[in-house]
Backbone as CSV, one residue per row, in Angstrom:
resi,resn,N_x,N_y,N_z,CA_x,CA_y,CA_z,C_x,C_y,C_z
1,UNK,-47.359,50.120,-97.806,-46.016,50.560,-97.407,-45.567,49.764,-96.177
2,UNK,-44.344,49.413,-96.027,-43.744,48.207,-94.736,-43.345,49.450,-93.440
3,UNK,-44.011,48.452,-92.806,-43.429,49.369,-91.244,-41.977,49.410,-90.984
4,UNK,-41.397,50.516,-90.916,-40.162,50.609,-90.259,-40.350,50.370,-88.604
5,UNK,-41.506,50.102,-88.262,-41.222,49.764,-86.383,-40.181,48.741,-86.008
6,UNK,-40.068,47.344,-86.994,-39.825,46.344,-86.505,-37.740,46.599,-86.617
7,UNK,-37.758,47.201,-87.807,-36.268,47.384,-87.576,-35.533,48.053,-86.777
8,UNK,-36.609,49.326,-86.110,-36.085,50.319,-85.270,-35.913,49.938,-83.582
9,UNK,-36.598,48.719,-83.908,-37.309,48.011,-82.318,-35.693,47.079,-82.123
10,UNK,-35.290,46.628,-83.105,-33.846,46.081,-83.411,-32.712,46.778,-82.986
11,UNK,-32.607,47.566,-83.535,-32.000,48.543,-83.556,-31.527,49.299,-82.056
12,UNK,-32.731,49.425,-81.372,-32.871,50.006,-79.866,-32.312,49.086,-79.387
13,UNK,-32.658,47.857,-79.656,-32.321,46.079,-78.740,-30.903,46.043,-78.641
14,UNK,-30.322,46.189,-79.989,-29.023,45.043,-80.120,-28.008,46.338,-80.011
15,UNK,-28.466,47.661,-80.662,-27.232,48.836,-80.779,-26.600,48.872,-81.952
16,UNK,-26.005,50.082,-82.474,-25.348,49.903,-83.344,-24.213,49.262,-84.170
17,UNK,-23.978,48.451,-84.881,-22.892,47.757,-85.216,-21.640,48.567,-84.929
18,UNK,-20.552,47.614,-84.607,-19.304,48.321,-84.114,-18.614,48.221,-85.568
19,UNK,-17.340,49.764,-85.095,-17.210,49.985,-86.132,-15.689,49.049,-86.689
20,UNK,-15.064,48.558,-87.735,-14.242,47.760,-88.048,-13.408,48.564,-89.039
21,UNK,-12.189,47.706,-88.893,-11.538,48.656,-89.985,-11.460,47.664,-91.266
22,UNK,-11.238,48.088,-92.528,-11.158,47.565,-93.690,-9.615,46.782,-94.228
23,UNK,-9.935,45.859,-95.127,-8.383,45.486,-95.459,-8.033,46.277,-96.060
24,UNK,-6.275,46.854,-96.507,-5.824,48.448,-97.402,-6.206,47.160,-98.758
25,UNK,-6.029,48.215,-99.565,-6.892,48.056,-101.000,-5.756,47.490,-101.645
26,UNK,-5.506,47.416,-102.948,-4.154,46.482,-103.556,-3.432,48.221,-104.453
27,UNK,-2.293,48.017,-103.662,-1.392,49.504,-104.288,-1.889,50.263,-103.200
28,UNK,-2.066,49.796,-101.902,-2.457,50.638,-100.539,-1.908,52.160,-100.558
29,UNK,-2.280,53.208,-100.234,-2.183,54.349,-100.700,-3.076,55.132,-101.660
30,UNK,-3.843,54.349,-102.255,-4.361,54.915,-103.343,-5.866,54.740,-102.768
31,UNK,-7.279,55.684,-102.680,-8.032,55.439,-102.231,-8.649,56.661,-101.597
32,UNK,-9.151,56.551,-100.165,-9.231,57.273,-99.315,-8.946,57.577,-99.119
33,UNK,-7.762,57.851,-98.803,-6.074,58.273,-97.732,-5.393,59.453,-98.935
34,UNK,-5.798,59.093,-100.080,-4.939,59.653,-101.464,-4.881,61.182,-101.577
35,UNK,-5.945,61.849,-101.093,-6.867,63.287,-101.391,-5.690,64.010,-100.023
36,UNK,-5.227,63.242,-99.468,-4.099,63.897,-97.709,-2.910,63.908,-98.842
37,UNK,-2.105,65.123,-98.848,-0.522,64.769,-98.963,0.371,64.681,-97.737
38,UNK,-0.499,64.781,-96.809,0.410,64.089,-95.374,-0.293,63.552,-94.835
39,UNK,0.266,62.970,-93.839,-0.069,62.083,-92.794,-0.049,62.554,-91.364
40,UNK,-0.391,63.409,-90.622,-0.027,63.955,-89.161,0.396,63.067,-88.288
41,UNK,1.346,62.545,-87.504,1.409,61.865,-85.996,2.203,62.231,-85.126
42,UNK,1.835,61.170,-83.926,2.419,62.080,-82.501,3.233,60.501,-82.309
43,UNK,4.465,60.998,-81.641,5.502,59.216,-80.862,5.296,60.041,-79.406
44,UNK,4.543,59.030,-78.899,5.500,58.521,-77.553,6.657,57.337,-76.847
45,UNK,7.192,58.144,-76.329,8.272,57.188,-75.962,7.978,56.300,-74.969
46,UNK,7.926,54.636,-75.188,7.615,53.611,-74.346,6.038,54.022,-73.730
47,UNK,4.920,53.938,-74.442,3.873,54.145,-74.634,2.994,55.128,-74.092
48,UNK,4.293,55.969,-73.269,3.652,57.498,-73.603,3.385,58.318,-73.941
49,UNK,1.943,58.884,-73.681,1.206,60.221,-74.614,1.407,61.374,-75.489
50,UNK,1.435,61.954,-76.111,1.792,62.924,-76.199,3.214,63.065,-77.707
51,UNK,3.953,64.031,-77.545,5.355,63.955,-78.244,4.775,65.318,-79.502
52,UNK,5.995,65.570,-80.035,5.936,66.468,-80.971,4.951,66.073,-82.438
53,UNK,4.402,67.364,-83.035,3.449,66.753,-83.844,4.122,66.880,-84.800
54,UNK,4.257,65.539,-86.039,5.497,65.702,-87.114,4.381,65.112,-88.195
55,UNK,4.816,65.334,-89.885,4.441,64.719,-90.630,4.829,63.919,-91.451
56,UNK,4.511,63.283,-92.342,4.815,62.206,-93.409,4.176,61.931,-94.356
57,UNK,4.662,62.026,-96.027,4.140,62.052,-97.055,3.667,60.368,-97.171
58,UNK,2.735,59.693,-97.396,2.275,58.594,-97.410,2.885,57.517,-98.317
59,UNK,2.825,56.482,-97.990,3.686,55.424,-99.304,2.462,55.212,-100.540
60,UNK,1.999,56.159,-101.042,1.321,55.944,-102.291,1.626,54.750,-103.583
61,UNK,0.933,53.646,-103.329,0.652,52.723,-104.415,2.081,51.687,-104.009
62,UNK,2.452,51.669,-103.130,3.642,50.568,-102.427,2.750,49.274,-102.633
63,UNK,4.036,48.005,-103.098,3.214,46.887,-103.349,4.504,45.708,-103.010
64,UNK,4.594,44.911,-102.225,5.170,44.475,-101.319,5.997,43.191,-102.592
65,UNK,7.137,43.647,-103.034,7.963,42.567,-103.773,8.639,40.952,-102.896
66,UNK,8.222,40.175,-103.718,8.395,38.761,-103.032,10.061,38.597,-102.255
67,UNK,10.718,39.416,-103.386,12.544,39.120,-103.126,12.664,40.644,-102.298
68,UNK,12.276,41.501,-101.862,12.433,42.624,-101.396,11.697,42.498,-99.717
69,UNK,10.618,41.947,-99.751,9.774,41.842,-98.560,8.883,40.943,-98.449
70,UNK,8.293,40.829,-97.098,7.646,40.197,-96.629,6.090,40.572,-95.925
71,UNK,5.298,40.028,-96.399,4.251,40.457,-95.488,3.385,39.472,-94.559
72,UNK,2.865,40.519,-93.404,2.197,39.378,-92.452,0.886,40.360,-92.111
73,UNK,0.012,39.716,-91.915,-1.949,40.353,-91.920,-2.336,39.641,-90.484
74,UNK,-2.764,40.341,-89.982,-3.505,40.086,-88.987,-4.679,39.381,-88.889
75,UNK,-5.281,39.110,-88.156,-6.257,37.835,-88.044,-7.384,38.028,-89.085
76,UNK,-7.873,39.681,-89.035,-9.021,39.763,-89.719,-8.632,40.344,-91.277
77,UNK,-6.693,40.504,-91.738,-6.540,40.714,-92.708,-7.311,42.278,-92.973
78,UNK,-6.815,42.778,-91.871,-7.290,44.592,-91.972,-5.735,45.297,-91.810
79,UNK,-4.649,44.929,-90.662,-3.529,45.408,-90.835,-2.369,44.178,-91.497
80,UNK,-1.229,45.071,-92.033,-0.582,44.510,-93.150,0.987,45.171,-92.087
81,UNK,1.559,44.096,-91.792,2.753,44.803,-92.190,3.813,44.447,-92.959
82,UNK,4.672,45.196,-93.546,5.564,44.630,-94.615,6.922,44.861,-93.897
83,UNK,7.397,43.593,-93.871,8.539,43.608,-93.240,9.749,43.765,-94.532
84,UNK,10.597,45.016,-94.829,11.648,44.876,-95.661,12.681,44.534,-95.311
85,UNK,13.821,44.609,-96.600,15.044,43.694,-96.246,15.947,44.791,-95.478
86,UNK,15.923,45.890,-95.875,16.776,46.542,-95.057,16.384,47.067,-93.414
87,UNK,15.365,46.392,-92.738,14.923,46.120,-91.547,13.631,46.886,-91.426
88,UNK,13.638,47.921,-91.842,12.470,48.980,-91.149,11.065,48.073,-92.119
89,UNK,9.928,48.489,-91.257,8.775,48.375,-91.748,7.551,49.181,-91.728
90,UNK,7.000,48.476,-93.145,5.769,49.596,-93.522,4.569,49.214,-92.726
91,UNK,3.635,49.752,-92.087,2.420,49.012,-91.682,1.298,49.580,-92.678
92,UNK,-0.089,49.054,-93.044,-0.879,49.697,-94.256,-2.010,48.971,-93.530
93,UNK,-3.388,49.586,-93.727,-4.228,49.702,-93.548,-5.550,50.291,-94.207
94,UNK,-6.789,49.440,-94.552,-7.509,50.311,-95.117,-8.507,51.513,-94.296
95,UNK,-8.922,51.835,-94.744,-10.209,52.813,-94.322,-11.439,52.695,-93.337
96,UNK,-11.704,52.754,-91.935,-12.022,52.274,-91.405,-14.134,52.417,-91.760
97,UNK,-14.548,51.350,-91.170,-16.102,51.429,-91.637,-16.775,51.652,-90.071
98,UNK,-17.485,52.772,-89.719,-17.962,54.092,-91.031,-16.542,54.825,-90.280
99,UNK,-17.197,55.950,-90.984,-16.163,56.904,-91.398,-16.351,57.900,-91.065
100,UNK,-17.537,58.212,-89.826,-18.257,59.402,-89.311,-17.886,59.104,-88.306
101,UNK,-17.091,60.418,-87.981,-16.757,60.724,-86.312,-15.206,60.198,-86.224
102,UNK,-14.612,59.637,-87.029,-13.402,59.243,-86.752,-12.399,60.076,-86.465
103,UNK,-11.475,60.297,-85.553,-10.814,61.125,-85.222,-9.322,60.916,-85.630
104,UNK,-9.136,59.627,-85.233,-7.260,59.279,-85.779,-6.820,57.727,-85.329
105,UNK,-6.395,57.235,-85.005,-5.488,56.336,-84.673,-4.512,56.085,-83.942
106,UNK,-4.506,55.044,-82.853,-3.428,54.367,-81.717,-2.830,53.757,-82.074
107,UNK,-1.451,53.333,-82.304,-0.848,52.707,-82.625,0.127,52.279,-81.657
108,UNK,-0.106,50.779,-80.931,0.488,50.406,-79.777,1.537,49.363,-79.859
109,UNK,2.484,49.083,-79.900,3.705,48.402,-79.800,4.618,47.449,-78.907
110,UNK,4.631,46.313,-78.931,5.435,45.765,-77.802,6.292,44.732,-78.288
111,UNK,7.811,44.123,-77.659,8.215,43.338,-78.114,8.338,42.364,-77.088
112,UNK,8.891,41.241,-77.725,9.015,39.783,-76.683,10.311,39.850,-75.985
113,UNK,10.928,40.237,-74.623,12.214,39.920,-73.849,11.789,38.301,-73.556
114,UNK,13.180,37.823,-72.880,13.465,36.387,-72.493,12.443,36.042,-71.928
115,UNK,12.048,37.031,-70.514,10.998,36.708,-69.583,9.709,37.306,-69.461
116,UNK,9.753,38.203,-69.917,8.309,39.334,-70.345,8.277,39.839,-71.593
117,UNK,7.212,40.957,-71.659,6.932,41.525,-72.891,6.887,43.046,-72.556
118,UNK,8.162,43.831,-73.403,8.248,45.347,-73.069,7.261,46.046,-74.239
119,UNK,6.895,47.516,-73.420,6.372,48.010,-74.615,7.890,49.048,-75.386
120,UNK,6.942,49.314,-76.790,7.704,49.940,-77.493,7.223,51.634,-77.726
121,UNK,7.701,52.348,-78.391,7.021,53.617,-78.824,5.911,53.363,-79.590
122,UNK,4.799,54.444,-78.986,3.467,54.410,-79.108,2.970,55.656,-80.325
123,UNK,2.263,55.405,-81.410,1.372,56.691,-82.170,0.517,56.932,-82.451
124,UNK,0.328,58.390,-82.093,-1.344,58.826,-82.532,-0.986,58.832,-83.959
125,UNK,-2.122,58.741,-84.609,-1.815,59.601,-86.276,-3.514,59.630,-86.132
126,UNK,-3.055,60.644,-87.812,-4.363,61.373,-87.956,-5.484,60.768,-88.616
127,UNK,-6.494,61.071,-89.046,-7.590,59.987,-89.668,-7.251,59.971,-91.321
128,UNK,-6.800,60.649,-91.725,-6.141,60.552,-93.179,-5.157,59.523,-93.473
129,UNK,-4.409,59.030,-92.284,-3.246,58.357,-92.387,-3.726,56.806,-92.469
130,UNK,-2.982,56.228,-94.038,-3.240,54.886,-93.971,-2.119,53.858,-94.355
131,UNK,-1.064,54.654,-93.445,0.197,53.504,-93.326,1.070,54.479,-92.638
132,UNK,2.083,53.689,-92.018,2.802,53.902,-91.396,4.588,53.551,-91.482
133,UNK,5.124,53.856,-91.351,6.751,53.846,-91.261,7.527,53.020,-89.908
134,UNK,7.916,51.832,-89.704,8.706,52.049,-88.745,10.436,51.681,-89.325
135,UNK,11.428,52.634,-88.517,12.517,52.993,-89.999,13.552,51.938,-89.899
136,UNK,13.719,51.386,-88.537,14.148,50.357,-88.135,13.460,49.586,-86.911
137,UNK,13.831,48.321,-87.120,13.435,47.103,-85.860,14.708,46.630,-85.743
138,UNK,14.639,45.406,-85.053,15.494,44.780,-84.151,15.597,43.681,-84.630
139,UNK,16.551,42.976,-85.135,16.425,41.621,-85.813,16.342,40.343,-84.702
140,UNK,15.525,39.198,-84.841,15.539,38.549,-83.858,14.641,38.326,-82.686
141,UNK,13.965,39.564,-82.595,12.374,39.936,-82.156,11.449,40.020,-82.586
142,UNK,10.404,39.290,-81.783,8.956,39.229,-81.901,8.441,40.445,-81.927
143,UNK,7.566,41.191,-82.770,7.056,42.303,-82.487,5.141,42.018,-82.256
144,UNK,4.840,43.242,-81.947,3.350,42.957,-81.478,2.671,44.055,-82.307
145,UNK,2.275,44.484,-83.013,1.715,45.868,-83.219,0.011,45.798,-83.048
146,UNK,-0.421,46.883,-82.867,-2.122,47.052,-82.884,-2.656,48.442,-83.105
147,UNK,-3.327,48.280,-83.824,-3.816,49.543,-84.238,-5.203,49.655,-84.158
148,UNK,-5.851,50.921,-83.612,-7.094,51.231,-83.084,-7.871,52.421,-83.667
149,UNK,-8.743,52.494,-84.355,-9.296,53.641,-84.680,-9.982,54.231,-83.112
150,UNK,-9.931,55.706,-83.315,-10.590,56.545,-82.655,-11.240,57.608,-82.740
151,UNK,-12.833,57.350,-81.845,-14.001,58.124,-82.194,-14.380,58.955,-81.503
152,UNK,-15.350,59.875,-81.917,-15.301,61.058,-81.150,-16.608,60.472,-80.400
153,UNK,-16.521,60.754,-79.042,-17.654,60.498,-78.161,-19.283,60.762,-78.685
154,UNK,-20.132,59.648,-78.837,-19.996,58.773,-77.477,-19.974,57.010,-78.212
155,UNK,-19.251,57.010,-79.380,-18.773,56.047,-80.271,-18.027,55.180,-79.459
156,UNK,-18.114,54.264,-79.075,-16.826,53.796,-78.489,-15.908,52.856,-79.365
157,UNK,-14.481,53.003,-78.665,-13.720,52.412,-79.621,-13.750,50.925,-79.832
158,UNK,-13.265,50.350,-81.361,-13.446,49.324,-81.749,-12.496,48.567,-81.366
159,UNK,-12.728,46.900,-81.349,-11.359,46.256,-80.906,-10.194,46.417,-81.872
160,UNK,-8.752,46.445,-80.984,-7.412,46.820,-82.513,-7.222,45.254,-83.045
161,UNK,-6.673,45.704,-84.508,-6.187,45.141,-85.122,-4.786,44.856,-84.851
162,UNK,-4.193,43.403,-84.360,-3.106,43.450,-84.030,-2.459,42.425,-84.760
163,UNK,-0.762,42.448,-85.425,-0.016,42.236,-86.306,0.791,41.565,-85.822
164,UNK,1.528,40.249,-85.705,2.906,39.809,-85.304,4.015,38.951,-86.041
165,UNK,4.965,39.570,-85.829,6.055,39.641,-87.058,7.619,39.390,-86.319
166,UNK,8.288,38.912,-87.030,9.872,38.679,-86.621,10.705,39.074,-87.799
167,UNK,11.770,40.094,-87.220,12.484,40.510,-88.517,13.990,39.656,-88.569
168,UNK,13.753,39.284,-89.615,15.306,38.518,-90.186,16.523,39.806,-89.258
169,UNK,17.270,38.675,-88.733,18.565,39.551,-88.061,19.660,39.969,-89.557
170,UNK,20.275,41.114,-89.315,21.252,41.868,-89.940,21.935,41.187,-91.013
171,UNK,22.857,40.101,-89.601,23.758,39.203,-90.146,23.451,38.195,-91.045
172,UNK,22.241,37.688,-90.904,21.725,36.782,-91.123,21.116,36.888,-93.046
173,UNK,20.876,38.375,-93.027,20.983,38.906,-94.322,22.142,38.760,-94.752
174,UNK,23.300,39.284,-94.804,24.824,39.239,-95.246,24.950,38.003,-95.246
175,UNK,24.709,37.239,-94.521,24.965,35.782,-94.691,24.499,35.380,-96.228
176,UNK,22.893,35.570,-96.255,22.253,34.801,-97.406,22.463,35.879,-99.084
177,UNK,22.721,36.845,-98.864,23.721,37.716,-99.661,24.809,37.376,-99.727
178,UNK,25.733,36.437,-99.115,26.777,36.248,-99.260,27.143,34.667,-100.138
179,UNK,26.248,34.140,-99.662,26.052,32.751,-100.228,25.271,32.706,-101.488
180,UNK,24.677,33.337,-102.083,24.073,34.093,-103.179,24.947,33.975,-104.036
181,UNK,25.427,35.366,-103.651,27.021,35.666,-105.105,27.815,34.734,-105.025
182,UNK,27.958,33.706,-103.727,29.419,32.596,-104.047,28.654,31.702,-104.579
183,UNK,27.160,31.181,-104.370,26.804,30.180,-105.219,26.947,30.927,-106.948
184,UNK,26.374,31.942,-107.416,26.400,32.328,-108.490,28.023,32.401,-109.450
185,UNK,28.797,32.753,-108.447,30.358,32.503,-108.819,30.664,31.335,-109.352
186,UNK,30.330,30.409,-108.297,30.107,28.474,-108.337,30.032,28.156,-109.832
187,UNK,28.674,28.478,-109.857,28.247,27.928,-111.152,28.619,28.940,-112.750
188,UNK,29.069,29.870,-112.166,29.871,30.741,-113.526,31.224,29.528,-114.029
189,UNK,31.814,29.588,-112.676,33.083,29.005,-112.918,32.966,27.819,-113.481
190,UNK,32.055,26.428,-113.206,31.520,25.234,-112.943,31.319,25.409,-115.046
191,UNK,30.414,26.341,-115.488,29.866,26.777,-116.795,31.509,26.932,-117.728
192,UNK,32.439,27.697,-116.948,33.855,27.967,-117.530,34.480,26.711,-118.046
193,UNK,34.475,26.105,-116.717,35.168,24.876,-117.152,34.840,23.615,-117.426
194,UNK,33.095,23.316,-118.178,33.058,22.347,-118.942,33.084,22.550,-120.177
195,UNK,33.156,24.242,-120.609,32.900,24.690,-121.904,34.745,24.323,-122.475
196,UNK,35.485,24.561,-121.138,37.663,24.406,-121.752,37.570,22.981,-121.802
197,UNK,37.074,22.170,-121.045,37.105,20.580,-121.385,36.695,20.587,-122.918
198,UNK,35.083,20.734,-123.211,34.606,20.325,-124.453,35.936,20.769,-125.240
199,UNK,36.445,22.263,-125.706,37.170,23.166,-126.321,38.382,21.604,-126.623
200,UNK,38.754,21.776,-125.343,40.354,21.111,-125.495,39.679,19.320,-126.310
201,UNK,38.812,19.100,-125.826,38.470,17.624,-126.383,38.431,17.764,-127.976
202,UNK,37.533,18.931,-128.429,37.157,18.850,-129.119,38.382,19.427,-130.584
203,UNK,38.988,20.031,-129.798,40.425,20.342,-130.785,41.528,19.938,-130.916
204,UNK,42.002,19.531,-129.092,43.592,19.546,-129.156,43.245,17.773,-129.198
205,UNK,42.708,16.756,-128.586,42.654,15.410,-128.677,42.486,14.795,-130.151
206,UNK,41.522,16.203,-130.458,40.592,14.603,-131.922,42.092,14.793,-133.075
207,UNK,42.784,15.818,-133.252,43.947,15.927,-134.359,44.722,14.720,-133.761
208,UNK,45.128,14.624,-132.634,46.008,13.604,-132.354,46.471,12.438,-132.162
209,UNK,44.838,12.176,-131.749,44.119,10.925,-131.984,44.168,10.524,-133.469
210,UNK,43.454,10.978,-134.483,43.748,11.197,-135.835,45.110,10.818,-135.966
211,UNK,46.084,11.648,-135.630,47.668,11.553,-136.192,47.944,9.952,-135.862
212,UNK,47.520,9.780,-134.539,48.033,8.439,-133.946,47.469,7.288,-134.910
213,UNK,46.832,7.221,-135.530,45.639,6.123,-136.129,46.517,6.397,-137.740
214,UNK,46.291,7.116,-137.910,47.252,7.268,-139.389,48.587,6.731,-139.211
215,UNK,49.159,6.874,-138.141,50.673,6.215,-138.047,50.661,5.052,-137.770
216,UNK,49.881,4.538,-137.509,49.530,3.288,-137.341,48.618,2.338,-138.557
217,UNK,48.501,2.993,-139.265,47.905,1.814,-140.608,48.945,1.838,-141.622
218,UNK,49.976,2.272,-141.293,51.183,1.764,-142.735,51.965,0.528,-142.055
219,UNK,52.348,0.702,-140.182,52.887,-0.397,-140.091,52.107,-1.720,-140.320
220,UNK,50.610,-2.046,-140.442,49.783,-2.865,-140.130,50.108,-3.685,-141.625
221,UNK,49.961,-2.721,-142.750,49.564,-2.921,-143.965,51.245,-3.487,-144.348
């Protein structure tokens, strides 16, 4: 039988592996998180503590459309956020490893000004929760997000996963919505009127042409 001394002697040495969070799974929502029909969290305002405790039914099986959104992953490809077209964004996340002792989640926020970097509203959520809502952003800004699992003592917490993203400005949508339907107009119209050319070539010219050529071989002859 093999000695367990030598692994335990390891073990004492180096400490326990820290804990990491997972990439969300494909159809994020579905999984771990699935068995919660809510989500618990707390906002603070400009990254303070605390705030009313509210809930949220989870984005079950959300899957990020190429012409609808955008997504950006963080370094280790554990947080996701999906930036949509109508501004607000989803953040998703998988299941953090292990899974003993976990208590909930920090969710810390900041954006880029001219000369510094402000923070934004801050959230706890609960350990069930594996995505998040934000309902609007700011078009034109850098955002920062990071998210931190949290353990119940004497676990200490793992480094966050942090996300950075720029949301297409407002206008800037209406713009490319706008140039859209006038290119599509373009080429409706463009389609209209080589089909009345062929039409008219092909009916009102060739008879007349014809007529002309016939009136012309009796004087010849």
């Amino acid at each position: 039988m093999p000695s367990l001394l030598p692994p335990l002697l390891a073990l004492l040495c180096f400490g326990a592996p820290a804990p990491a969070l997972s990439p969300p799974p494909a159809g994020a929502g579905a999984g771990a998180g699935a068995e919660e029909p809510w989500c618990p969290y707390k906002v603070g305002a400009e990254g303070a503590a605390g705030g009313r405790l509210c809930f949220r039914t989870p984005a079950r099986g959300f899957q990020c459309a190429a012409r609808a959104c955008r997504a950006h992953r963080s370094p280790g490809g554990a947080l996701v956020a999906n930036v949509l077209r109508n501004g607000s964004v989803l953040l998703q996340w998988g299941p953090p490893r292990p899974a003993a002792g976990l208590r909930g989640f920090a969710l810390n926020c900041s954006w880029d000004g001219t000369y510094t970097r402000f923070p934004c509203d801050s959230v706890e959520l609960g350990a069930a929760c594996r995505d998040y809502l934000l309902p609007e952003a700011h078009g034109s800004v850098r955002y920062r997000l990071c998210l931190q699992p949290r353990y119940a003592p004497p676990r200490p917490a793992p480094p966050a996963q942090c996300v950075e993203f720029r949301v297409e400005p407002a206008a800037m949508r209406d713009i490319v919505v706008a140039m859209t339907a006038v290119g599509g107009s373009i080429c409706v119209m463009l389609v209209f009127i080589c089909l009345l050319v062929a039409y008219i070539t092909e009916n009102l010219m060739s008879p007349a042409l014809a007529g002309a050529a016939g009136a012309a071989a009796p004087r010849r002859a």
